[in-house]
C-alpha positions in Angstrom: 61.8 -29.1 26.9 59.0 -29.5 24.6 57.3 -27.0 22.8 53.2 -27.4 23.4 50.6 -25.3 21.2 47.3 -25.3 21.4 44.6 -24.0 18.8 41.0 -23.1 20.1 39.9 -20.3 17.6 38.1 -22.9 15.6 38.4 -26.5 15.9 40.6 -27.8 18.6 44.5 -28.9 17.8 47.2 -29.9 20.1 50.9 -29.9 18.5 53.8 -31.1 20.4 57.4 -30.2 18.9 55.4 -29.4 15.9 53.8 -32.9 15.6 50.0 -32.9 15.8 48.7 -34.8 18.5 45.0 -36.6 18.4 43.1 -36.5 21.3 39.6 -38.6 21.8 36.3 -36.6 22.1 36.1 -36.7 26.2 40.3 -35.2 26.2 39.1 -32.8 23.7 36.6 -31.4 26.2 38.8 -31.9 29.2 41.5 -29.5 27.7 38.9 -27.2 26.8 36.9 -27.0 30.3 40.7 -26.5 32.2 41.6 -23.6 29.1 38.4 -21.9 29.8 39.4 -21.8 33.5 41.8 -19.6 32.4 44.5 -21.3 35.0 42.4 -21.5 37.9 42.1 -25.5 39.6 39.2 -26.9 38.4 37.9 -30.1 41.0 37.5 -33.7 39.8 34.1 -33.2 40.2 33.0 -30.2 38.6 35.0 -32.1 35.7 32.8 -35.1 35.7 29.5 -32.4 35.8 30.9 -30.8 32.9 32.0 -33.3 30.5 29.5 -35.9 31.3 26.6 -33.0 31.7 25.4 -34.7 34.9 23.0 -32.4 36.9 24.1 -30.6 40.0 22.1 -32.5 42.6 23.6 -35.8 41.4 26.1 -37.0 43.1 29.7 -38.0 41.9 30.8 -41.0 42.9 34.2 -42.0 43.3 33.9 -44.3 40.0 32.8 -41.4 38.3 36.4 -39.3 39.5 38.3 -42.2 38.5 37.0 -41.4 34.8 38.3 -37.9 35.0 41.8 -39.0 36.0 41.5 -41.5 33.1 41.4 -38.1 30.8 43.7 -36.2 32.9 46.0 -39.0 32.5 45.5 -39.3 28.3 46.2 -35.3 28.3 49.4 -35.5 29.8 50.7 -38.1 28.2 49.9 -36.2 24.9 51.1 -32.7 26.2 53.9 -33.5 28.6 55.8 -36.7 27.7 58.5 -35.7 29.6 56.2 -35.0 32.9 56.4 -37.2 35.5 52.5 -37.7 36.2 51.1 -35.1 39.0 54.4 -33.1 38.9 53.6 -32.2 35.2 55.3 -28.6 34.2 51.5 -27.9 32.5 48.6 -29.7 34.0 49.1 -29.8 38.1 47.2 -31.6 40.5 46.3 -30.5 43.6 44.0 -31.7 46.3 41.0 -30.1 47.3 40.0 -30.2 51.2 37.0 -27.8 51.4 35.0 -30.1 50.1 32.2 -32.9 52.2 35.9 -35.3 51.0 39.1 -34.7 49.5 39.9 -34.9 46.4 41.5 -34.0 43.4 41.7 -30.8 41.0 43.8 -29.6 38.2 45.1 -27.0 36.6 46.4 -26.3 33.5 49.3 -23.7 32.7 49.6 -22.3 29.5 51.8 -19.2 28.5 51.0 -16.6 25.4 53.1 -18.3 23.2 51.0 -21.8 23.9 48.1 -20.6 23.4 46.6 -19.0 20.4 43.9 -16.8 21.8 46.3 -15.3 24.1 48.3 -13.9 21.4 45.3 -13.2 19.7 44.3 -10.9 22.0 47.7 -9.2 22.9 47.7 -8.4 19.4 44.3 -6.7 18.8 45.1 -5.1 22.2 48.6 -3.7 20.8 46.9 -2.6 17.3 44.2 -0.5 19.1 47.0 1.7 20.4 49.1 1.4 17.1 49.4 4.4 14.3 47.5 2.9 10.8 50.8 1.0 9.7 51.3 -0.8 12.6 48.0 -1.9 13.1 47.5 -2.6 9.9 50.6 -5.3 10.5 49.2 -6.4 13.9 45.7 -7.0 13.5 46.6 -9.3 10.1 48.9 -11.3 12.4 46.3 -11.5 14.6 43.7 -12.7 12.2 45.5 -15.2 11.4 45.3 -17.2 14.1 41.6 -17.3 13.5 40.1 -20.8 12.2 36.7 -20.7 13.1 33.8 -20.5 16.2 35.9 -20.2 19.0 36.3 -23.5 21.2 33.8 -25.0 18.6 34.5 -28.4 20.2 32.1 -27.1 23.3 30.1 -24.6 21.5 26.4 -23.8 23.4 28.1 -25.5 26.6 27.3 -23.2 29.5 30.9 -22.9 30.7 32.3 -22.2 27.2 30.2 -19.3 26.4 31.8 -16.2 28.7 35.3 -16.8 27.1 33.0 -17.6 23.7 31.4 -14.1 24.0 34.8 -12.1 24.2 37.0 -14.0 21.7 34.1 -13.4 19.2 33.9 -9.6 20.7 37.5 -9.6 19.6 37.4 -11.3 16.7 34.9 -8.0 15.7 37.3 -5.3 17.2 40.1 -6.8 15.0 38.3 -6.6 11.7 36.9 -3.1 12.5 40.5 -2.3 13.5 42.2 -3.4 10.2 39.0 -1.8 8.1 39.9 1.8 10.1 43.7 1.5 9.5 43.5 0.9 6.1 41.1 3.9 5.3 43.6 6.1 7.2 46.2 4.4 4.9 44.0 5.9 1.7 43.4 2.2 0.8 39.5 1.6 0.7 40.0 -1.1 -2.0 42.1 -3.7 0.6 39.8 -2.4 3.4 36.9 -3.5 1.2 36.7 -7.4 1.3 36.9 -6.6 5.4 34.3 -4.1 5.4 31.9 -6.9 3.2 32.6 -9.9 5.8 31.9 -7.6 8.7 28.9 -7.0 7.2 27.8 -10.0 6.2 28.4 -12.1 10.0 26.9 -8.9 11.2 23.8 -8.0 8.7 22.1 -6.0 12.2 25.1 -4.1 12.8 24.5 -0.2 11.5 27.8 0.9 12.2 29.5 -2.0 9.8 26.6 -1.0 7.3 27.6 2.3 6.9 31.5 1.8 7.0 30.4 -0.5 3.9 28.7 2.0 2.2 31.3 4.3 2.8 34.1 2.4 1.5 32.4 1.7 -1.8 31.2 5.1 -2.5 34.8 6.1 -2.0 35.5 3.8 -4.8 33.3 4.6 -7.0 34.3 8.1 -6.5 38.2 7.1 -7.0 37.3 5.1 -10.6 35.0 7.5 -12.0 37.8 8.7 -14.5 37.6 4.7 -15.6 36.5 4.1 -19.2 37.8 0.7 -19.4 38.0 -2.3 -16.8 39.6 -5.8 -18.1 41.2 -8.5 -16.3 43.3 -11.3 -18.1 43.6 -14.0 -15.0 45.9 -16.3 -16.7 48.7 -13.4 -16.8 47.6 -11.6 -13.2 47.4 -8.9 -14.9 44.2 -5.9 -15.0 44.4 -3.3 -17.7 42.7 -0.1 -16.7 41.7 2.9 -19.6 41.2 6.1 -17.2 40.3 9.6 -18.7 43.3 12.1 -17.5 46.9 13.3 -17.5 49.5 10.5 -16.6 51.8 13.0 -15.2 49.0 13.9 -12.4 48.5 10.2 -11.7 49.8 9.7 -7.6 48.3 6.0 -7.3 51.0 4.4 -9.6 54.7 4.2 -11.3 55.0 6.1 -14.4 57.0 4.5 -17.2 58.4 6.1 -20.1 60.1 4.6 -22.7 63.3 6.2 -24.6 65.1 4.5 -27.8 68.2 2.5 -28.0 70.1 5.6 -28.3 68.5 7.7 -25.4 68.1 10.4 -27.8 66.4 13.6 -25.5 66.4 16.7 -28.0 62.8 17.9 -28.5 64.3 20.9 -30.6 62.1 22.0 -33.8 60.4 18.3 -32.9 63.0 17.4 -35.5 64.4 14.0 -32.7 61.4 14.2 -30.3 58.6 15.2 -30.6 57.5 18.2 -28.2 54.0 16.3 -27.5 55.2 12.8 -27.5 55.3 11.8 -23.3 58.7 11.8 -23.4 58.9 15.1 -24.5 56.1 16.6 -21.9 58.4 14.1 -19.5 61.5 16.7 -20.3 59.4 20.0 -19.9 56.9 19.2 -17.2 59.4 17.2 -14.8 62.6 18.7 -16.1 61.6 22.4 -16.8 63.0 21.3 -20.4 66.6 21.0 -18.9 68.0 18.8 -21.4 71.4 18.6 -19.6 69.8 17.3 -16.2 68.4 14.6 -17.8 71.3 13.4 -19.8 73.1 13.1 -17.0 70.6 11.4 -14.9 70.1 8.9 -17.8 74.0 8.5 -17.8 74.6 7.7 -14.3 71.8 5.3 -14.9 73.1 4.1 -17.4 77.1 3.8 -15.7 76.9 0.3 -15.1 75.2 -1.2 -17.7 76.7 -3.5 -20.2 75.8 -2.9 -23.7 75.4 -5.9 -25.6 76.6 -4.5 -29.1 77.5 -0.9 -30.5 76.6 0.7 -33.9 77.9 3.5 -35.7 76.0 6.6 -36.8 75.9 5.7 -40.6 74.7 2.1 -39.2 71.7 3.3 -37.5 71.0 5.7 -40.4 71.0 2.8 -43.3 68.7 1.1 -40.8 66.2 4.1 -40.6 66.1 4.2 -43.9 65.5 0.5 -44.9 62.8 0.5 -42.7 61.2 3.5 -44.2 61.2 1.6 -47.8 60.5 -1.7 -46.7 57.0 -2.9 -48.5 53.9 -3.2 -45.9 
């Protein structure tokens, strides 16, 4: 069986078995006008009305059907190779007999993992009942799907808008979503570039005004301690000089380095000194326990393979040398 997606958050794309299909203009329009139908039959001639934006009191002549099924006919062969014409697994035909004559209507049946606004939607749905994590998780999924205007190919057309209207509704309650969830989180800086884009597609919007201001006063309030802001691009890398004690810091990793011989004794500040970090390491996480952090280091340290050894005297004649060596 083939495996059919369809993309109408932005600019129209059929892929079948992962292949991308081109469909002409009129097709294009077709597949939208049936999607927006929302799996209801549509009739040949509402069709023709639509695509052709004939007025109502014109009348559709048979001619004018024909041209339809000329579409229909281009869709399925694109969608549904293995179809067998009208008895097509996703666009049906049926016949129509409430009408002044019979004729044809079709309908197309797409499930949530055809689709992409249906699992667009399933997904904001889900996040809106999710705890900050999950959402967080859901609503990115979700945004991803997102290319664009919704069915942009039939943007201002009349039968287009009411589905229009509540994708872009959704599209809002997704951003605002993944803005919340990651202030809950404590993470104003990655709800930031959300907050600004709400914002800016909405500049009449109060409520995404102040959630902007909010977020960056937060901000501002978490790097007021910041004396010195750099970033080197080519390395990925931003160096940050913040007033402050390192050992109260709860935003980041503390790393402390020990020499090659793991020496821990802050005694007399003869080894180490008291006020060096790893010395306030030992008393301030340690309570000065030498012996709890010897053996931490040492089961740390279990399988490691040292790459050379040196004796006592060796290390001292290197101290030394070093100490005399000219500058």
């Amino acid at each position: 069986m083939v495996r059919v997606q369809v993309g109408v958050l932005g600019p129209t794309r059929l892929s079948v078995d992962g292949a991308e299909r081109h469909l002409t203009p009129l097709t294009i329009k077709l597949l939208l006008r049936l999607i927006v139908a929302e799996g209801e039959a549509v009739p040949a001639d509402r069709l023709y009305r639509d695509l052709w934006e004939v007025p109502e009191n014109d009348r559709v002549e048979r001619e004018q059907r024909n041209e339809v099924q000329k579409r229909v006919h281009e869709l399925r062969r694109a969608m549904d190779p293995d179809g067998k014409g009208e008895s097509s697994n996703l666009l049906h035909t049926e016949r129509v007999l409430a009408t002044r004559y019979p004729q044809s209507a079709y309908r197309l049946m797409l499930g949530r993992d055809q689709l992409d606004y249906l699992e667009f939607a399933e997904l904001v749905n889900r996040a809106a009942h999710a705890a900050p994590a999950t959402a967080v998780a859901l609503t990115t999924r979700a945004l991803d799907f997102w290319h664009g205007k919704p069915l942009a190919d039939v943007a201002g057309r009349q039968y287009a808008e009411p589905l229009a209207r509540r994708l872009s509704s959704l599209h809002k309650t997704a951003c605002t979503e993944l803005v919340r969830a990651y202030s809950e989180l404590g993470h104003p800086d990655l709800a930031l570039p959300m907050a600004e884009k709400l914002a800016a597609d909405l500049p009449d919007d109060p409520d995404a005004a102040e959630t902007l201001r909010s977020l960056r006063a937060q901000l501002r309030a978490r790097h007021a301690d910041d004396v010195l802001l750099r970033e080197f691009p080519g390395l990925r890398v931003m160096l940050v000089v913040r007033r402050g004690d390192l050992f109260e810091q709860d935003d980041a990793n503390l790393a402390i380095g020990f020499g090659d011989t793991f020496d821990t004794s802050t005694d007399d500040d003869v080894v180490i000194s008291r006020v060096s970090v790893q010395g306030q390491l030992l008393e301030r996480l340690y309570g000065g326990d030498r012996e709890q952090l010897d053996t931490e280091l040492r089961r740390a340290l279990r399988n490691v393979r040292p790459l050379g050894r040196e004796t006592a005297c060796a290390t001292r004649f290197r101290g030394i040398a070093q100490s005399v060596a000219p500058r």
